[in-house]
N, C-alpha and C positions, 0 to 999 in steps of 0.2 A: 504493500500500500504506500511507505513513505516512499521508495523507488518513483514507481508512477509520478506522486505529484511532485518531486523533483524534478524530471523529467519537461512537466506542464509549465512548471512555474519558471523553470529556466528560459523556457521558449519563450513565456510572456517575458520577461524581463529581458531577452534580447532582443525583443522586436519594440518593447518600452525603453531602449537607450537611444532609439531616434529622436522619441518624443522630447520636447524642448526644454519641458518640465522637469521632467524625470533627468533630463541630462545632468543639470544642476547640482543632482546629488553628487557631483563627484566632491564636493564641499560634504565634509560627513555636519549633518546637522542635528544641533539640538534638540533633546525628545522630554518631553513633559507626560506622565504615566499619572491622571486623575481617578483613584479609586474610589469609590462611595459605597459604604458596606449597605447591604439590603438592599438597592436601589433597583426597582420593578420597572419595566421598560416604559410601561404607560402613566408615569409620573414625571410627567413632562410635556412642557407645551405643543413643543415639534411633534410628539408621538399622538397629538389629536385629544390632550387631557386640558377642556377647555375652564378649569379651574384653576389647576396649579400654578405660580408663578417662577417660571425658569427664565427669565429674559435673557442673561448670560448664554446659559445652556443653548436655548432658540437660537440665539448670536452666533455660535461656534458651529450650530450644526448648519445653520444661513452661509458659512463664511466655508464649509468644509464639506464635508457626510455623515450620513443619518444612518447607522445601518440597523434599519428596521425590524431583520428577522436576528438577531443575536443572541444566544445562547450559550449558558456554558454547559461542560459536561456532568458536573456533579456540583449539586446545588447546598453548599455548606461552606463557610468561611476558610476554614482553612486549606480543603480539601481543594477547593476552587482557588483561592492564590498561589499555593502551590502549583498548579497547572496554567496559571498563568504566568507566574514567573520561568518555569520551565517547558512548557508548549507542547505539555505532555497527559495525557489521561490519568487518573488518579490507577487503572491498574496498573501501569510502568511505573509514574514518579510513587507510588508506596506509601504517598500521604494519608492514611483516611483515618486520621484521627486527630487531638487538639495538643498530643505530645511530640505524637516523632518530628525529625529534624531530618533534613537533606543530609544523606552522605556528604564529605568533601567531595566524589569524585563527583555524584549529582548535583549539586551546588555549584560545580565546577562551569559548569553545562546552563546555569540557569543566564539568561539574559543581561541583567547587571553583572554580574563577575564577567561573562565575555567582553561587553561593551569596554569594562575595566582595562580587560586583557586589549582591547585595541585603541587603549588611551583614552577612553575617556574620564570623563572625572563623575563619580555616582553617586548618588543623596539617594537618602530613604526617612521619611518623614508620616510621624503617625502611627499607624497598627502594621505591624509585619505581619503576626498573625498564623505563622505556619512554625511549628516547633515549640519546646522551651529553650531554645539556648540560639537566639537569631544569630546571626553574622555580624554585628555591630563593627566590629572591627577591621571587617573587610573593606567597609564603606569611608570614603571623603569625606562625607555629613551623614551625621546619624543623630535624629531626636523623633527618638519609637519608646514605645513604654513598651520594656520588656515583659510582657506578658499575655495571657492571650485577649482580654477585654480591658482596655481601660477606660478610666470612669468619665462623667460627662464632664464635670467640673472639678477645675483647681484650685487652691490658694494662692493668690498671689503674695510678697514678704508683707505689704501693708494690710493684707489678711482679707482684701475684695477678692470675689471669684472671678474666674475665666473660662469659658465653655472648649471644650474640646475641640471643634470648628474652627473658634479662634488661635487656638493656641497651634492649630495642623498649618491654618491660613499664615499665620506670621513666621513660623521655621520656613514653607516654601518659600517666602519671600527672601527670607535671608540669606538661602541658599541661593537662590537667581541672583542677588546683590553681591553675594561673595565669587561666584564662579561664573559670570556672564560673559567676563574678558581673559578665562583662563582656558580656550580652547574647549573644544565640546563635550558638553554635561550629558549626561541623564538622571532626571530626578523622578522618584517614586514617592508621591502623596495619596496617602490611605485614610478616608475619616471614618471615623467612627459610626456618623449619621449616614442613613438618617435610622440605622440600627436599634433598636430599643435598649434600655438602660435591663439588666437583668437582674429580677427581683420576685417577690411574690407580694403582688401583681407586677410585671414588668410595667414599667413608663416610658415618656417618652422628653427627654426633660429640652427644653426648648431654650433660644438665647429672648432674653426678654424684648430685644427690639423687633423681633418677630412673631411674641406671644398672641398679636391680635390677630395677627394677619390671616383672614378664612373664616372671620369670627361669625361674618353674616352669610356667606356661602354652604348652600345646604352640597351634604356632598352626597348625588345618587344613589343607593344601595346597590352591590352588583350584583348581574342577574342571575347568581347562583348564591345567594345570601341565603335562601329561603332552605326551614328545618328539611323540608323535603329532599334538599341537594346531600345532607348529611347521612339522612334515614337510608339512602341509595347506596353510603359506598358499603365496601363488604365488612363484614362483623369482627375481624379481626383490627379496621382500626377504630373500634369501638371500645376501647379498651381504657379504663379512668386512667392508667400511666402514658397515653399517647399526648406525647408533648404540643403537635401542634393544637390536639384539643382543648388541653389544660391551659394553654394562653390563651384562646380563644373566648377561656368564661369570662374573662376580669376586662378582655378587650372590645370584644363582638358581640356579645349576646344579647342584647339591647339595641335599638337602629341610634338609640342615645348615646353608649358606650360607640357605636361603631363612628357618629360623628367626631367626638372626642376625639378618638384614638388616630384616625385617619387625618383628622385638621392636623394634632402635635406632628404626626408623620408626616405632611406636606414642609409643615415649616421648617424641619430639620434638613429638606432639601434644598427648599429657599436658602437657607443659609447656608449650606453647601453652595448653592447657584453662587451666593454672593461672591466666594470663597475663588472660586472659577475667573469672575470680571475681574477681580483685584488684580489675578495671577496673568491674566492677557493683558492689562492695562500694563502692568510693572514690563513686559516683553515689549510694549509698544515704548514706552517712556525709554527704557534703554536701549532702543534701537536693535534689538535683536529677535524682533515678533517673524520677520521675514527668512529667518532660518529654524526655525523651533517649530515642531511638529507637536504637537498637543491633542493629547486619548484622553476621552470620558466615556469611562464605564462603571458597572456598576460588580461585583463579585460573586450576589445570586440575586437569582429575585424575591418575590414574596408576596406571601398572599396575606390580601389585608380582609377576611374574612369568607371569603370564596370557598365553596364547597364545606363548610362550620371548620373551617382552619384558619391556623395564623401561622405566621411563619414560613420556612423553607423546606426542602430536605426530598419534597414527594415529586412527581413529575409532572404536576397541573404546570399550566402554560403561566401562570402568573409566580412561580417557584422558579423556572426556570429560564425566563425571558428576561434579558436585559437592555438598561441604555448603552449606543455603541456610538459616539462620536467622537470622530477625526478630522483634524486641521490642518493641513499641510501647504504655507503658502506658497508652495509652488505646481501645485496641481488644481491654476486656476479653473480649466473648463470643466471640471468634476463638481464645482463649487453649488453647495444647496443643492444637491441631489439627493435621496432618499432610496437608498438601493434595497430591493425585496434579498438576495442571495444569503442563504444561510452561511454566519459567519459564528465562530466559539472566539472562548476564552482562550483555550489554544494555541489560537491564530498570533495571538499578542505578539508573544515571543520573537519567532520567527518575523515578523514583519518588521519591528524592532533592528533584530538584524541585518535584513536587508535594505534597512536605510542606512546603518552604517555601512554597508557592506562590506559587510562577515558572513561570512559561509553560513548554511544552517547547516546544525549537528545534525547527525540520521538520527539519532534519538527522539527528534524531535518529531509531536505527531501533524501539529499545525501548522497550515500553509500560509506563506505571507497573503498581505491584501494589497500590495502593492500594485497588483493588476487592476483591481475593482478600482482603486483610490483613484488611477490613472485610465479610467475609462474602456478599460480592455477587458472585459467581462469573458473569460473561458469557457466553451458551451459546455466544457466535461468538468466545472464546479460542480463540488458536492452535492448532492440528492438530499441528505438524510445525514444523522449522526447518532451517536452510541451515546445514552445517559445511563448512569451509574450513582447510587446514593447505600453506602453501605455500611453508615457510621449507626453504634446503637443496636440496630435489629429488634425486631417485635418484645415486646408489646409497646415498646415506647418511640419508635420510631422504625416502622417494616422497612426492611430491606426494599430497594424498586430499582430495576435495572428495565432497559428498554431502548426503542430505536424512534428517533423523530422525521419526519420529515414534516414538509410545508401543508400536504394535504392530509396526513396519517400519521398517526401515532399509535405508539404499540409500547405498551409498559407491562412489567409482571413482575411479580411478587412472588420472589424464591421460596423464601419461607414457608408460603403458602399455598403455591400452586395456583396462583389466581393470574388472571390476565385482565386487560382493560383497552381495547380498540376504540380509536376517536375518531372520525373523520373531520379533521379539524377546519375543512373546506367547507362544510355545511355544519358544524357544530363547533364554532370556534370559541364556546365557553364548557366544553367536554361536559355536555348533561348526557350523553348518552353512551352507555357502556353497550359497544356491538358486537363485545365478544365470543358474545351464545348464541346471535342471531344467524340463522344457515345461509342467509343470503348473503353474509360477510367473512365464512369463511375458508375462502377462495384467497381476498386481501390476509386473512389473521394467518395464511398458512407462509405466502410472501412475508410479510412481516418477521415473523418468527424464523423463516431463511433467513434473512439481513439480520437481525437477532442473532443466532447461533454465529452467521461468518465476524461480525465485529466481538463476542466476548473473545473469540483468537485472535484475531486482525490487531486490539486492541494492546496488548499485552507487549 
């Protein structure tokens, strides 16, 4: 499988050294890596969320690409940075859990240590998030709370607090301020938001000049809100230890709770958004907006009460959908497009590197986007991809492993022996499980092909 799209990707990228744009890289350019933990693909203006306020966000994806169907492979914090700093599926990189650490030799392999290895200078700012014992040391700038969650708020010495947001937004600055004229960076900022504070009841704890904001906006109920969507799934996640349920009571169970919870959840993006303009204003003020590539994404997605859950982990479309915006100002005629092509978290890495251009490792499973970025859309891009969530296992969080595409989707539950078929073409909020209906399964036997060749492929 990496063979092939080696092969693909080389082609495009020889036939993109004409292009006038792309030429330009031969200057290795600066890369800005925007992570936003939880962040759900349709909590944003650009993705058609005619509430939220992302003005920044809207700006950048106006100014660059929107990539709309984005995805990562395994929908849990750690599990999912890990594969994106290494462009690799949690069954290779061996992450899937909140302890283990990169081997040196995998670590070696991961994106910033390469970039490192061909000169660049690398910051890591915010939630690392993968391991107990990050890499602090490897890094040029390093201000991460070594551990796996850190809290929302700090003390400052005069004893006022300062929000997590704040404190991620001002380290990136100071890294751009410190290393702008020191030859090419790569900075990796991680926030916290718009992530929930973890507790019993989880919160959502917000910066106060954004406490009002959404105060008079009713926010719709989504059209799988209703107890019936719950009463449907199967009886093993019915279980009082299933965690997305157990957040679910103190957040959603009331249309009252669900405004609440959802308003804090918007503003914690807001301020993220904010966080975003600062960081493009500071590239424009210094004069170096015109080589600096800037990625916002999000690490999984989440569901803010859809099918009677919260949270990540399962394979609903709202767990594993995220925002995917790229800015690269030299790939003007791509500028404010909105591409359908399935793209992962994956993909990161590798694209990364071939902006610097550095080889990508064969380890790696994800293909650059430099083709898409630059208008040359590959007719033999991916179909379909392999998700995987296999932190926990029943009763508090089922195992679900499965295969996506644009119109299909096909999940199952080892543990259990269950399946769950969506035609996501005509049922793009999965109210209906087609996997016992006889008329579908012709598709559920296809599916479960593609199924069986990626748990190998994948590996």
């Amino acid at each position: 499988m990496k063979g092939y799209w080696t092969t693909i990707i080389g082609l495009y990228l020889w036939i993109l050294g004409t292009h006038p744009g792309f030429a330009q890289a031969a200057t290795p350019p600066n890369i800005i890596i925007l992570l936003a933990d939880d962040h759900r693909h349709d909590a944003l203006g650009v993705a058609g969320n005619p509430i939220i306020q992302t003005p920044n966000l809207d700006r950048m994806a106006r100014d660059g690409l929107h990539f709309k169907n984005a995805y990562v492979t395994t929908s849990i914090c750690s599990v999912s940075r890990a594969s994106i700093l290494s462009g690799q599926y949690q069954s290779r990189h061996g992450i899937d859990d909140f302890a283990k650490n990169f081997t040196p030799e995998a670590l070696a392999n991961t994106y910033p240590m390469l970039l490192k290895k061909a000169g660049y200078k690398i910051g890591f700012v915010g939630k690392y998030g993968v391991g107990n014992a990050p890499p602090e040391k490897e890094f040029d700038y390093w201000k991460c709370v070594n551990r796996g969650q850190p809290p929302y708020w700090y003390t400052r010495p005069d004893g006022s607090q300062i929000h997590d947001t704040d404190t991620v937004t001002h380290s990136a600055l100071d890294f751009i301020r410190r290393f702008a004229d020191k030859g090419p960076f790569c900075l990796s900022v991680s926030f916290k938001a718009p992530h929930e504070l973890d507790g019993n009841p989880p919160t959502y704890p917000v910066q106060e000049r954004f406490a009002s904001h959404y105060e008079n906006a009713p926010i719709p109920l989504p059209e799988t809100y209703g107890a019936e969507y719950w009463e449907i799934l199967p009886d093993f996640f019915k279980s009082e230890e299933n965690i997305g349920r157990v957040r679910w009571e103190p957040l959603f169970s009331t249309p009252e709770l669900y405004q609440e919870t959802v308003k804090n959840y918007y503003r914690l993006v807001t301020g993220v958004d904010e966080a975003v303009g600062k960081i493009r204003t500071l590239l424009k003020t210094l004069g170096i907006e015109d080589n600096t590539i800037v990625i916002y994404m999000g690490d999984n997605g989440f569901s803010l009460g859809e099918h009677g859950l919260q949270g990540k982990w399962f394979g609903f479309e709202e767990s594993i959908r995220i925002p995917l915006l790229i800015y690269d100002p030299r790939a003007h005629t791509s500028a404010g497009q909105s591409l359908r092509e399935i793209v992962l978290n994956i993909d990161i890495a590798p694209t990364l590197l071939n902006y610097a251009g550095i080889s990508i490792p064969n380890s790696m499973q994800g293909v650059s986007l430099i083709p898409l970025i630059y208008g040359s859309k590959p007719k033999s891009w991916r179909k379909d991809f392999y998700y995987e969530h296999t932190f926990l296992g029943s009763p508090r969080l089922p195992k679900t492993e499965g295969v996506v595409s644009l119109d299909w989707k096909f999940i199952t539950y080892p543990e259990h022996d269950y399946d769950q078929l969506f035609h996501l073409a005509d049922d793009p909020y999965e109210k209906q499980n087609l996997a016992q209906r006889p008329k579908f399964q012709r598709q559920l036997k296809k599916m479960k092909r593609r199924y069986a060749y990626y748990v190998q492929a994948v590996r």
